[in-house]
N, C-alpha and C positions, 0 to 999 in steps of 0.2 A: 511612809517615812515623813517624820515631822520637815515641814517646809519646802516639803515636796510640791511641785506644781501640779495642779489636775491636771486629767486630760480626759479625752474621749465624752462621753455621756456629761461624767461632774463637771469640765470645764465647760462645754456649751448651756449646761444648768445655771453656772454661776454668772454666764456673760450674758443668758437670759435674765436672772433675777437685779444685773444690775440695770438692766435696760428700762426694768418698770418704773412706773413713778412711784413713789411712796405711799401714794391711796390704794394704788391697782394691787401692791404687794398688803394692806392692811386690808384690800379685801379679801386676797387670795386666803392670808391667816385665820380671818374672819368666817371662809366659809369649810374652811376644815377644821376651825373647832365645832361650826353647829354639825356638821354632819359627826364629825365622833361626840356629839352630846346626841344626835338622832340617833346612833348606832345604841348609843348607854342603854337609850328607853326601851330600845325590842328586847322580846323575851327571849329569854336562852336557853338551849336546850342543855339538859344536866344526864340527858342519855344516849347514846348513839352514836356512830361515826361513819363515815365511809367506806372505814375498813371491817365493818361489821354490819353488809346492807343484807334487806331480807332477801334469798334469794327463791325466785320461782322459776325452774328448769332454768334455762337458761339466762335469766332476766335479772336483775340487782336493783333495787331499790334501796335506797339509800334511807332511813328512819329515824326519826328520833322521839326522843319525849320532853315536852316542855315542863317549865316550872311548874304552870297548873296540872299538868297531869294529863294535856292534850299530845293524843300520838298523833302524831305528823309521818309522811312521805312527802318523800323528794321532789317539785314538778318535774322535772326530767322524767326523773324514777317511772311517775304516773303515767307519763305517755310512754315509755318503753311497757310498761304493765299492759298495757290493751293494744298494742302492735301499733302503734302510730311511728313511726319512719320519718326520720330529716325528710321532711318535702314533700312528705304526703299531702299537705294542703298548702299550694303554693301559694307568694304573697304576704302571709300571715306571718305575727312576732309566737303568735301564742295559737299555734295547732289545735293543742288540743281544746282549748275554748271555741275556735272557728270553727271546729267539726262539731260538739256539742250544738251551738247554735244555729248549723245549718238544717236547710230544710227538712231534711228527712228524719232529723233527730229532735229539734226543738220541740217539739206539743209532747215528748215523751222525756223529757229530762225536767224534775224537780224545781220548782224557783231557788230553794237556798244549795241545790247544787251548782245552778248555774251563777250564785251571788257567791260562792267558794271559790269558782274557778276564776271570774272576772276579778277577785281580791283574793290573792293568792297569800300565807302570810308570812312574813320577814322575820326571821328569828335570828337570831346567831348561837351557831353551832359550837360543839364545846370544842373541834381540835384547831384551835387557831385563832377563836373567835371570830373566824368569816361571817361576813350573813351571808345566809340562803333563801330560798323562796318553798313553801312547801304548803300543801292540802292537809288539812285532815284525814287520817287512815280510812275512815268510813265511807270516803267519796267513792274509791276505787270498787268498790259494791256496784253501791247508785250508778257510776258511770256505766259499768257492765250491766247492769239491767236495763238502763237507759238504751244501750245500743241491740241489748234484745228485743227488746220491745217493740223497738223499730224493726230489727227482722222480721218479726209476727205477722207486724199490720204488714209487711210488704212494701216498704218504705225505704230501704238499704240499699242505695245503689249497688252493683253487682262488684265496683273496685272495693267496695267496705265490707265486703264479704267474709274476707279473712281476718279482718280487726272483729265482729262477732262472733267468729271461731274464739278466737284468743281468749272474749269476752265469756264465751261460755266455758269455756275452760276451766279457766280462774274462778267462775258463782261456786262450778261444782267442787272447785278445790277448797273453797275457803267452806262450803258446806258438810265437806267430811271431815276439816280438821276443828269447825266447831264444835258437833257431835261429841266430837275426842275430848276435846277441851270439856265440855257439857258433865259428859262422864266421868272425869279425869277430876272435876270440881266437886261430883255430888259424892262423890268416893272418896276422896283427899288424897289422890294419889297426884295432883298436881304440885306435894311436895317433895314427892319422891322420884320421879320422871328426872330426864334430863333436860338440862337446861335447853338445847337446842332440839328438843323432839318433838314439836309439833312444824316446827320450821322444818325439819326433814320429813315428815310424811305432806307436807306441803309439794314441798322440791322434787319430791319421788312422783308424788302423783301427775303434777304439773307437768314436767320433764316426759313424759312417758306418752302423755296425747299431746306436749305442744311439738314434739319430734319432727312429725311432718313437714312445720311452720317454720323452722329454726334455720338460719343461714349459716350454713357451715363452712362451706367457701367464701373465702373475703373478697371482696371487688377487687384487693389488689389481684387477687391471684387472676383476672382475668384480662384486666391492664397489662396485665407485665406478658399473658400469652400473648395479647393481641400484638402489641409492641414488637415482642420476638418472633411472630410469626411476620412483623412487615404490614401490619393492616392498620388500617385508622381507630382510633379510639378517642372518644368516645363513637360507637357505630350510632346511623341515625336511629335507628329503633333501638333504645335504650335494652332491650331486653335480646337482642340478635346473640346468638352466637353459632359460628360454622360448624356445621354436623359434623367434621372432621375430627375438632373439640372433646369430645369423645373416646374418641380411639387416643387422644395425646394425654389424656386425663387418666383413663387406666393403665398406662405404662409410666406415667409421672408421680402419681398416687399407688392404687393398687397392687401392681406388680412387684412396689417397693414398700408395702408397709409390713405386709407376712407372706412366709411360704402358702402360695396353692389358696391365698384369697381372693383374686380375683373369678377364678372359675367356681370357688366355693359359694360367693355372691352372687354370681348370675345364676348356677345353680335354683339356690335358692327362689330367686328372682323369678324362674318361670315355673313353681309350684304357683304362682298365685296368679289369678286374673287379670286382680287389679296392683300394674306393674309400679314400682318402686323406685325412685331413686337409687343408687348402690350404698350410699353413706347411710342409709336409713336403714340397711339391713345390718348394721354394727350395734354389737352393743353398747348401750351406755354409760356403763362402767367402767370398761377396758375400751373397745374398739374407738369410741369417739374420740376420748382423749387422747388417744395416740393417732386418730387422722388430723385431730386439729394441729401437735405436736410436728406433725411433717409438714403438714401444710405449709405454719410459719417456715420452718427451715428451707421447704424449696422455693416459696417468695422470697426470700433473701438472697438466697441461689439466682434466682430469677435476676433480682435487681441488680447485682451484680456482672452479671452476665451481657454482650454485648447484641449475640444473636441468638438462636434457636442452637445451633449445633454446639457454639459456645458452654450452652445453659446443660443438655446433653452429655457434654463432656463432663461435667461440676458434678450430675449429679450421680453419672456413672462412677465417679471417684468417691462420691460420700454418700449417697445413697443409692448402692448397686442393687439392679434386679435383683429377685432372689430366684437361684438356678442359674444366674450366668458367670463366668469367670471373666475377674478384672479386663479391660481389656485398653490397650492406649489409643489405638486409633480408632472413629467412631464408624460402626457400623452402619451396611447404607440404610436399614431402617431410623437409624436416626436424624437422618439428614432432612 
């Protein structure tokens, strides 16, 4: 409303800008015209968004194509591509540079991949005009050979283990979908394919051995057990959970995603040797998305909830066993 008085945020805004002096406010002017005249000069991307990132199994990398014709990934994007995790290398602004040039990797990573990562480059993206930070697409190769390579010689510490899994993974996926492409060029059926079908047989391939690696349970879901079970969290051994955890897990999950799947999973489970996970024996199609589907739903249940019998009760109302009939007071198994 015209001649309305600010308040809140605008009026302390305004009782700050009258407090400056005249120079301090003509530099403030001064330095946010040069930075939107820095912003003019970076190159922009004229392809790509984040609502359209490439996905590999589980992973999204965020893409785009510059004016010149350079493809770009995300840096974020890049270290989720080869398993790097918030805090894998503690201390550091930029992981995955610090991993690159630690011991065990440097004498086997490229000079202009390590002169990519150390100048990462600034572009602004087309929805919004943000800038962003991103690598050229070709690094993501180099980095996974780079950390092969170091497995070979014997070099990989035993915690980087699984980021050389990831790494191998991804050479051989992006190896079978060159071929494709390869083919798909010297045939000209690269005009006739779909637009997203090399990005699906990426995704299928990919999805299908990084399975194993894939976090399917969120951290909240094990915060909110700890909580409602009455235990400290964070425990000191970041990786602890009570064997008990188990048995509350397939009657939380399992019991209540489909008839007769839990015993169908274990089933399964002791045809093989080498024993499995239970979410790992779902399919990927159907079965995951509907355990991640629940998941959410009983974390919200969770947070909501004040104690364990509490949460019990919620989820006996919304997500009943299957096989048991409604019931109001809670049974002494669920106490």
């Amino acid at each position: 409303m015209a001649g309305a008085e600010s308040v809140g945020r605008a009026k302390g805004g305004e009782a700050r800008a009258q407090s400056l002096s005249k120079e301090r406010r003509s530099e403030i002017a001064r330095n946010a015209a040069l930075a939107k005249s820095e912003i003019a000069k970076l190159p922009r991307a004229t392809h790509g968004s984040t609502d359209h990132p490439l996905r590999i199994g589980e992973i999204e990398i965020p893409c785009y194509v510059l004016e010149d014709g350079t493809r770009i990934l995300s840096q974020r994007g890049v270290m989720s591509g080869v398993g790097i995790s918030r805090g894998s290398i503690q201390g550091s602004s930029d992981r995955l540079t610090a991993l690159m040039e630690s011991e065990a990797l440097r004498n086997f990573v490229p000079a202009e991949v390590l002169s990519a990562l150390r100048s990462p480059i600034r572009f602004v993206h087309s929805a919004g005009g943000g800038v962003a930070y991103g690598y050229p697409a070709t690094i993501l190769a180099e980095i996974c050979d780079s950390i092969l390579a170091s497995r070979r010689a014997g070099k990989l510490p035993a915690r980087q283990i699984k980021i050389a899994e990831h790494a191998e993974i991804l050479v051989r996926g992006f190896a079978r979908v060159g071929i494709i492409a390869l083919v798909d060029e010297a045939t000209g059926y690269q005009k006739d394919r779909a637009k997203d079908a090399l990005a699906q047989i990426l995704e299928a391939f990919v999805a299908q051995e990084l399975q194993p690696y894939v976090r399917t349970f969120p951290a909240d879901y094990y915060e909110q057990l700890f909580r409602l079970r009455g235990l400290a969290y964070p425990p000191e051994n970041a990786k602890y959970r009570p064997q008990y955890f188990g048995v509350l897990t397939n009657d939380i999950v399992y019991k209540r995603l489909a008839p007769g799947l839990l015993s169908e999973l274990k089933k399964e489970n002791a045809k093989t040797a080498k024993k499995a996970k239970l979410f790992q024996r779902l399919t990927t199609d159907t079965g995951h998305p509907k355990l991640r589907e629940h998941l959410a739903s009983a974390v919200t249940i969770m947070k909501l909830s004040k104690d364990y019998p509490d949460f019990i009760e919620k989820m006996n109302m919304i997500h009943p066993r299957y096989g048991d009939t409604l019931v109001l007071d809670l049974e002494e198994a669920d106490k």
